[in-house]
N, C-alpha and C positions, 0 to 999 in steps of 0.2 A: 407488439410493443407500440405504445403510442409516443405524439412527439416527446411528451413530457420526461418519459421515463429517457426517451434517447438523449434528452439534452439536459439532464441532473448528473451532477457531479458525481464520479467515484469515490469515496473517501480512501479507500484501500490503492486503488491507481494511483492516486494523486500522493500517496505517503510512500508507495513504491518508487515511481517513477522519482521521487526526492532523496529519498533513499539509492537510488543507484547513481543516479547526479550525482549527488556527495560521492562517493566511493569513485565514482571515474572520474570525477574532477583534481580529488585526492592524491589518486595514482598519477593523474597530469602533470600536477604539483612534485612529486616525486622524480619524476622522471628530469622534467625539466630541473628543479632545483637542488633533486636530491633528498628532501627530507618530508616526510607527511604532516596534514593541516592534522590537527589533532580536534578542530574543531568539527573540519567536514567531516572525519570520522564517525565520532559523533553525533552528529548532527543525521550520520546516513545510517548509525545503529537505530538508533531512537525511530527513525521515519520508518524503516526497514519493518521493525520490531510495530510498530501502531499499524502499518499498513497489514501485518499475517493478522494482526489480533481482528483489525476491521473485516478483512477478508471472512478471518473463523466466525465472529460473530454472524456477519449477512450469512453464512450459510448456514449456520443452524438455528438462523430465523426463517429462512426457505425450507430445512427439513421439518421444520416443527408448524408452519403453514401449511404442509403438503402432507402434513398426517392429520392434522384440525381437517382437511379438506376432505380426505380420505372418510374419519369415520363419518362427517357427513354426510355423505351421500351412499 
């Protein structure tokens, strides 16, 4: 892996990790106040949901580079 790849962004991480924020920040909210943000909700389906779909994509662009590879050689 060279530098570059190690220091470019995740798309799929970065919509996860926002995606569980919301949700635990949510449940915080709840706890402490009682009632759920309906926004964070929200806000951590959506991020939740783009982050699998980024994940499924990058990988069946890696299966589908690693069969172009294959019958090449």
């Amino acid at each position: 892996m060279d530098e570059k790849e190690m220091w470019d962004i995740s798309w799929s991480s970065l919509f996860m990790v926002t995606g569980i924020s919301s949700f635990l920040f949510s449940i915080g909210i709840k706890i402490l106040e009682g009632s759920h943000s309906p926004l964070l909700l929200k806000i951590g389906l959506y991020a939740s949901i783009l982050g699998v779909l980024s994940w499924g994509i990058k990988k069946i662009n890696q299966l589908t580079l690693h069969k172009k590879e294959k019958a090449t050689s």
